[in-house]
C-alpha positions in Angstrom: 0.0 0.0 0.0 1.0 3.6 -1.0 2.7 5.9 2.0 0.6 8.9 2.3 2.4 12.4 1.6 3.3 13.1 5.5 4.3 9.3 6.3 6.8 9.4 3.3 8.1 12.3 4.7 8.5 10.7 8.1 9.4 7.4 6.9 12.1 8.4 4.4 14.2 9.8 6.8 14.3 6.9 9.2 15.1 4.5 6.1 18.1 6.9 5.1 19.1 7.4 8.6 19.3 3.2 8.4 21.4 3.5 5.4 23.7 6.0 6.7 24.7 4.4 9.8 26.3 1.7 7.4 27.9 4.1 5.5 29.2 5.8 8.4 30.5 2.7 9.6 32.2 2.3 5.8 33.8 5.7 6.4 35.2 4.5 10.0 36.9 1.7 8.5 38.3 3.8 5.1 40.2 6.3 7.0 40.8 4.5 10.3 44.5 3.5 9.0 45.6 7.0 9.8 45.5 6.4 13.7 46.5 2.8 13.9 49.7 3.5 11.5 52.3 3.3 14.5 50.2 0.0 15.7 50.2 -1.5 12.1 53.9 -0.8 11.2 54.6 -2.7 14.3 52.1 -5.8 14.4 53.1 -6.5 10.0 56.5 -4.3 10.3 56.1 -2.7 7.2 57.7 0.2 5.3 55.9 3.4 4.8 55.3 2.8 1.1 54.0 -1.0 2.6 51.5 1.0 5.0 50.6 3.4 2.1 49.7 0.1 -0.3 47.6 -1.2 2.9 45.9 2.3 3.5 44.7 2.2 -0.8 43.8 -1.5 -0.6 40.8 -0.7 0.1 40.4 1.9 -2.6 41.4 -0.5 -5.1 38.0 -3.0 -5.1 36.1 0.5 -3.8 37.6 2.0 -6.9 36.9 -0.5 -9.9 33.2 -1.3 -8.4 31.9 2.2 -8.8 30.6 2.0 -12.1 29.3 -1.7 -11.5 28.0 -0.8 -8.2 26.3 2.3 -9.6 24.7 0.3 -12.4 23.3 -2.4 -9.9 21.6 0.3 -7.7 19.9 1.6 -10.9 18.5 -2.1 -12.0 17.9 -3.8 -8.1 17.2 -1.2 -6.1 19.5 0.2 -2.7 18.2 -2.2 -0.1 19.3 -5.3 -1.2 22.5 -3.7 -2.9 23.5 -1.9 0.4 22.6 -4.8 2.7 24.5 -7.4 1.0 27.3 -4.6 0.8 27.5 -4.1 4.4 27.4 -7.5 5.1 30.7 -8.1 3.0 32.2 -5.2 4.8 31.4 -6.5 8.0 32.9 -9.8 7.4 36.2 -8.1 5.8 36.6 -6.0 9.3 36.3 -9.3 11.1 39.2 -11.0 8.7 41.1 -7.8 9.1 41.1 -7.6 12.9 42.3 -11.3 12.5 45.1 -11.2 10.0 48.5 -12.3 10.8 50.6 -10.9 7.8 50.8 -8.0 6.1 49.2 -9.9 2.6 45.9 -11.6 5.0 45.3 -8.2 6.5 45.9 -6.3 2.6 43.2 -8.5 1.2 41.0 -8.5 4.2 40.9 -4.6 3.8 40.4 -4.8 0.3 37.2 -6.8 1.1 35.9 -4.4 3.3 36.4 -1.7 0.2 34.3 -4.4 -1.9 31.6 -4.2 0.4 31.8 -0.7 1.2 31.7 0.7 -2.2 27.9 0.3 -3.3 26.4 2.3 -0.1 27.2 5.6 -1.2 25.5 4.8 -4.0 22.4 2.7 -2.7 21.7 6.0 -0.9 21.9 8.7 -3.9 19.9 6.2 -5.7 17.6 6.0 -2.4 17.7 10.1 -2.5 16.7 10.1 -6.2 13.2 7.9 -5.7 12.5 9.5 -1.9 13.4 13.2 -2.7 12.4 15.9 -4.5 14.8 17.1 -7.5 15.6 20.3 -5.3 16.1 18.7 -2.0 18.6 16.3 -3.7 21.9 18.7 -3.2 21.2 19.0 0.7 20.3 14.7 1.3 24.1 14.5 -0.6 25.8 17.0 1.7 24.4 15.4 5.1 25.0 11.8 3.9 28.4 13.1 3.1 28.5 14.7 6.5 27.7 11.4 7.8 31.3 10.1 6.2 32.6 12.9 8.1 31.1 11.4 11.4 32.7 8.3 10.6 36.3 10.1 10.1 36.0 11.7 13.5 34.9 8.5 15.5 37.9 6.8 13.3 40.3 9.6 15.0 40.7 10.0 18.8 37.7 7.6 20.0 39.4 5.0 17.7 42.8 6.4 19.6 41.3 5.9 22.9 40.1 2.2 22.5 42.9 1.3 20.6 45.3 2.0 23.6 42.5 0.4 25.6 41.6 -3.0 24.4 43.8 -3.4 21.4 43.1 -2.0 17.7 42.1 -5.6 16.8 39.4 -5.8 19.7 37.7 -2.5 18.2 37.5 -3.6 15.0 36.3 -7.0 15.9 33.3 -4.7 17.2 33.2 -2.4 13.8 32.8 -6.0 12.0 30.0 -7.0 14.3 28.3 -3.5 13.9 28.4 -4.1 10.2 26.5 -7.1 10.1 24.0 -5.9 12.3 23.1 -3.1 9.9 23.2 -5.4 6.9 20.1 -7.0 8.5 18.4 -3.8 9.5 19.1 -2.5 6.1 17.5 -5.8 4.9 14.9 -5.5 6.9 13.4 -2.2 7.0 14.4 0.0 3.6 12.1 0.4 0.8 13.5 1.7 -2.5 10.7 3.6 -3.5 7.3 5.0 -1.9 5.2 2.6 -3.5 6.7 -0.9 -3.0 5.3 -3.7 -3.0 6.0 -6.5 -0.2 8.2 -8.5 -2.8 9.8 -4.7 -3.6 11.0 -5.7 -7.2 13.5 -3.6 -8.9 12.3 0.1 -9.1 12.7 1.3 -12.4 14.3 -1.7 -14.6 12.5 -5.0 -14.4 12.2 -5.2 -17.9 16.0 -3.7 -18.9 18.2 -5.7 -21.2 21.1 -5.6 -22.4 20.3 -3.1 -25.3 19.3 -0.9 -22.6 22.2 -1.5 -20.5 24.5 -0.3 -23.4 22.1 2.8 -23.9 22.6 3.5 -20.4 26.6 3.1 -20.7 26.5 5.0 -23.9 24.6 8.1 -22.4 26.5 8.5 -19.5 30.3 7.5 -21.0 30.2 9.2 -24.1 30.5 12.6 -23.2 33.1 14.6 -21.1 30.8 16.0 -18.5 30.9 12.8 -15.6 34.5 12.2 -16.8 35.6 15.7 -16.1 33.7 15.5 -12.5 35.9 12.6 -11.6 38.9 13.7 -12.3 37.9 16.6 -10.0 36.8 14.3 -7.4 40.1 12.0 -8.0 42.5 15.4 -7.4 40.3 16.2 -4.3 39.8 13.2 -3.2 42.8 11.4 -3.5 45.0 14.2 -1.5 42.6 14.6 1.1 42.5 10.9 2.6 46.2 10.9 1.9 47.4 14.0 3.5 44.6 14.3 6.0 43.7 10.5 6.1 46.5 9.0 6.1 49.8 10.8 6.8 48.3 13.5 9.0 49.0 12.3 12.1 53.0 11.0 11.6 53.2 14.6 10.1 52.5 16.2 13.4 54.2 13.2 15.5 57.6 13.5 13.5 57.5 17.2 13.0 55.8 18.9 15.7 57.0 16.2 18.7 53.2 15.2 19.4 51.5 12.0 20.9 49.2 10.3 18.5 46.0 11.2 20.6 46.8 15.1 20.2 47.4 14.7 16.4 44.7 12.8 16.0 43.2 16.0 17.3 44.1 18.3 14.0 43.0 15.5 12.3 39.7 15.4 14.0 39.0 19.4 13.1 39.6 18.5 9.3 37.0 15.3 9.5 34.4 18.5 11.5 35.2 20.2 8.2 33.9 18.2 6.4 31.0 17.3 8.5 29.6 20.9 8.5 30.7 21.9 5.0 29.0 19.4 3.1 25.5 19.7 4.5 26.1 23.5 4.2 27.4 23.6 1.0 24.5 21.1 -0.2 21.6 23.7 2.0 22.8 26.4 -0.3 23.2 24.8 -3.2 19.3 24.0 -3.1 18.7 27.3 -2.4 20.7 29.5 -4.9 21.0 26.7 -7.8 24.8 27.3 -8.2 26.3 24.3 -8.0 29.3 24.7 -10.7 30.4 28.2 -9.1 30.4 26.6 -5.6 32.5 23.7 -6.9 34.7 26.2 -8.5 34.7 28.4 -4.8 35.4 25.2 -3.3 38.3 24.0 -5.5 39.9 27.5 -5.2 40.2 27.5 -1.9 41.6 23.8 -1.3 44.4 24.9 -3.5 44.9 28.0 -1.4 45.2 25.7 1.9 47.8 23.5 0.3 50.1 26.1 -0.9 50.1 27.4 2.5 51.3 24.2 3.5 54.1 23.8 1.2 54.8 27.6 1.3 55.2 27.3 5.2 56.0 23.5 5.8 55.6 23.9 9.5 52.9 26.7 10.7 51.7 26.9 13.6 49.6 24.1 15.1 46.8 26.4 15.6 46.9 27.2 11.6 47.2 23.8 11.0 44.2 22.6 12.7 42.5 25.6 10.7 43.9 24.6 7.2 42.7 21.0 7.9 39.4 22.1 8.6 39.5 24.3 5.8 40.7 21.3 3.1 37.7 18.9 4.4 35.5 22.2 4.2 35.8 22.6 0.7 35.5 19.3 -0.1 32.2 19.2 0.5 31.9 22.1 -2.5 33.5 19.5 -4.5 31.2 16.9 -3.7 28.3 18.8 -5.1 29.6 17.4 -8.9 27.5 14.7 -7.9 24.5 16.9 -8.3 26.0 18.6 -11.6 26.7 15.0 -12.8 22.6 14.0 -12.1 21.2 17.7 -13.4 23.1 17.0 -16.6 21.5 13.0 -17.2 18.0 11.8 -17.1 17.2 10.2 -13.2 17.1 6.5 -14.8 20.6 6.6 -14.9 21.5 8.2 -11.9 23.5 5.6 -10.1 25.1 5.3 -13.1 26.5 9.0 -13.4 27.4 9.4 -9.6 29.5 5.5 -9.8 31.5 7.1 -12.6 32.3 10.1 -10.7 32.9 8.2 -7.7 35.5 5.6 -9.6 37.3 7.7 -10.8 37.2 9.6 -7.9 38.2 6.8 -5.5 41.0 5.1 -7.9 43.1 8.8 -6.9 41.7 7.7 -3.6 43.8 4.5 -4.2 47.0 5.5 -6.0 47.9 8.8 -4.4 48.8 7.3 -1.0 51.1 4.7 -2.9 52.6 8.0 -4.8 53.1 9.8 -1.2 54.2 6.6 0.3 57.1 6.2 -1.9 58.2 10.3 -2.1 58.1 10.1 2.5 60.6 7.0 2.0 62.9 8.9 -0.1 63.1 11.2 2.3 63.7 9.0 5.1 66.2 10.2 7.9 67.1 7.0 8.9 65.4 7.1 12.4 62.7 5.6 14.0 60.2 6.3 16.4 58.6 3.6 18.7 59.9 1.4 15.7 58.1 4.0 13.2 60.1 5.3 10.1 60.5 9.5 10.7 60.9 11.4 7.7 62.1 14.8 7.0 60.5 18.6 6.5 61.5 18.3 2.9 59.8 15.1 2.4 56.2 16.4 3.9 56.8 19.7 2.2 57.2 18.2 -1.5 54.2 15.8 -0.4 52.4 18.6 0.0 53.4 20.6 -3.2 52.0 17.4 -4.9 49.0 18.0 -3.8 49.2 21.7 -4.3 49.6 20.8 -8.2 46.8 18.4 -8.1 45.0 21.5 -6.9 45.6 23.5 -9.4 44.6 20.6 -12.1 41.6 20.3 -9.9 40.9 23.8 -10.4 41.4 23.5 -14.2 38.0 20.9 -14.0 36.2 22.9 -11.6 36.4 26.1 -14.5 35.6 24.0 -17.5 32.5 22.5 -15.7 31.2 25.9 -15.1 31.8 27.4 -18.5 29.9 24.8 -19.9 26.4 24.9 -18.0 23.9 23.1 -19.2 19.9 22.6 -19.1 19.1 20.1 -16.0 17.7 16.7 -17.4 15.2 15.1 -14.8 14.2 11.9 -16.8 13.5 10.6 -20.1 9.8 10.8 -19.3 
């Protein structure tokens, strides 16, 4: 039986809130390498370009499923894509809290990425069938705000009960947490107002695979989505490294701090992120400026970079404001999601945002590897706590690498604004 007006209203934002607490729990478990480094070194005593491989291992299967995740939210619906999902993921923390090498514990992560990857996804694709066309821009930036959640439980909380009880007890628990939510998801989400009991695919029970090809075809063959992603992959890719990933042994080798107070500039960069993106997607609804704010957005991420190689070392205070600055902006960036659905008909709307989001999340995957391998050139020889330290020159040129990929990024941002188009809602 059909919802009524006011109990889709109500009952949409429960099944999303169901949704995002296994994405946030995906977004835990994606950045959570950056605390545990020190721990993970020592338990699989690996090099820093060996810690940078296991960071991106789970960007690698996250990466390549994108497009394939994207197209099986359009034809099945998010619930049962998202549930079975979060249920891989789950079972990847549990493997991953129970490796014993460095290759069990690389593959068990990468699992976790394949499960992982189609809940971003399942909930645009949920956001497209429960939300109104303007209301679409602000259900992106809080769900992104909710990855932001999950990057600041992953900082000192996940400090805390690592020194506690052992960074494989807590995420024995994150596994556990996972499957639970698989079966809520399971359970309780509906992909569109109007399901049935059985809830059958929403819009593509009778697609082929001439349709598939139409759907690949109208989505790959122009530059629009491919331009987004490489603005996403820039953005992306430097943020979960610098910020994700080599934040904290930035401020432990250069600034003489414990790894609870980094985690604590790391923390303001993840609050960024979780205010900007709702914000930027609440105005972006509002003013219907979504290219110039990705363009704003861009901008200033390449202003907070060059800071950082201009200065190497500011201030702690400055640093805690430039890391909340980079995650800020990001969620400007993220509205090329919304860009990429105005510019395609809503049947393929999973398709567009999984292409954006691959390409996206394969810089995710090979700029920590990059960075990895520039820190160990610059390696002084010395360790910390059996930790590798590596010099002001080495974090300085890591961060003029991502200045540069700034400016590229910048160089997408201006072409996706000059070339504004007419929003397409469907083919109906």
């Amino acid at each position: 039986m059909a919802l009524t007006r006011l109990d889709a209203r109500r009952v949409r934002w429960l099944m999303w809130g169901v949704l995002a607490f296994g994405y946030l729990l995906m977004s835990f478990t994606r950045v959570s390498t950056a605390v545990l480094a020190e721990s993970l070194t020592l338990a699989f005593d690996v090099t820093a370009t060996e810690l940078g491989l296991l960071h991106s291992s789970f960007f690698y299967l996250y990466a390549a499923m994108q497009l394939p995740a994207g197209l099986l939210v359009d034809r099945y619906g998010p619930r049962r894509v998202a549930g079975t999902g979060t249920l891989v993921m789950g079972v990847g923390a549990v493997a991953f809290a129970m490796s014993d090498s460095f290759l069990v514990s690389f593959l068990a992560r990468a699992l976790v990425g394949f499960g992982g990857s189609v809940i971003f996804l399942a909930i645009l694709r949920f956001a497209v069938t429960w939300f109104r066309a303007d209301e679409y821009a602000t259900v992106t930036g809080v769900t992104i705000g909710v990855s932001a959640l999950g990057g600041i439980v992953a900082t000192t909380p996940l400090a805390v009960a690592a020194s506690v009880v052992g960074w494989r007890s807590s995420m024995l628990v994150v596994g556990s947490l996972c499957v639970a939510s698989a079966l809520v998801i399971l359970l309780t989400v509906r992909d569109r107002p109007a399901d049935p009991a059985d809830d059958e695919s929403p819009d593509s029970a009778d697609d082929g695979p001439a349709s598939l090809r139409d759907d690949l075809r109208s989505v790959l063959g122009g530059p629009d989505v491919w331009v987004l992603g490489v603005l996403n992959f820039l953005v992306l890719g430097v943020n979960f490294t610098i910020i994700g990933l080599w934040g904290v042994p930035y401020l432990v080798h250069l600034y003489d701090l414990s790894v609870a107070q980094a985690s604590l500039y790391v923390l303001a960069g993840n609050v960024g992120l979780l205010v900007g993106s709702p914000l930027f997607g609440w105005v972006a609804d509002r003013v219907a400026a979504h290219t110039a704010l990705v363009l704003t957005s861009t901008l200033v991420f390449c202003a907070v970079f060059g800071t950082l190689t201009a200065l190497g070392t500011p201030p702690l205070p400055l640093v805690g404001v430039l890391f909340f600055g980079a995650m800020f902006v990001n969620g400007g960036v993220s509205l090329a999601f919304t860009v990429g659905r105005q510019r395609h008909p809503d049947e393929v709307s999973g398709t567009v945002s999984g292409t954006i989001n691959s390409v996206g999340y394969f810089g995710a995957a090979v700029v920590p590897a990059v960075m990895g391998a520039v820190l160990d050139a610059f390696w002084t020889g010395d360790t910390v706590d059996g930790t590798p330290v590596y010099s002001f020159t080495g974090y300085r040129v890591a961060f003029g690498i991502a200045t540069a990929a700034g400016v590229a990024a910048l160089a997408c941002a201006l072409w996706s604004h000059r070339t504004r188009r007419t929003p397409v809602r469907s083919r109906q």
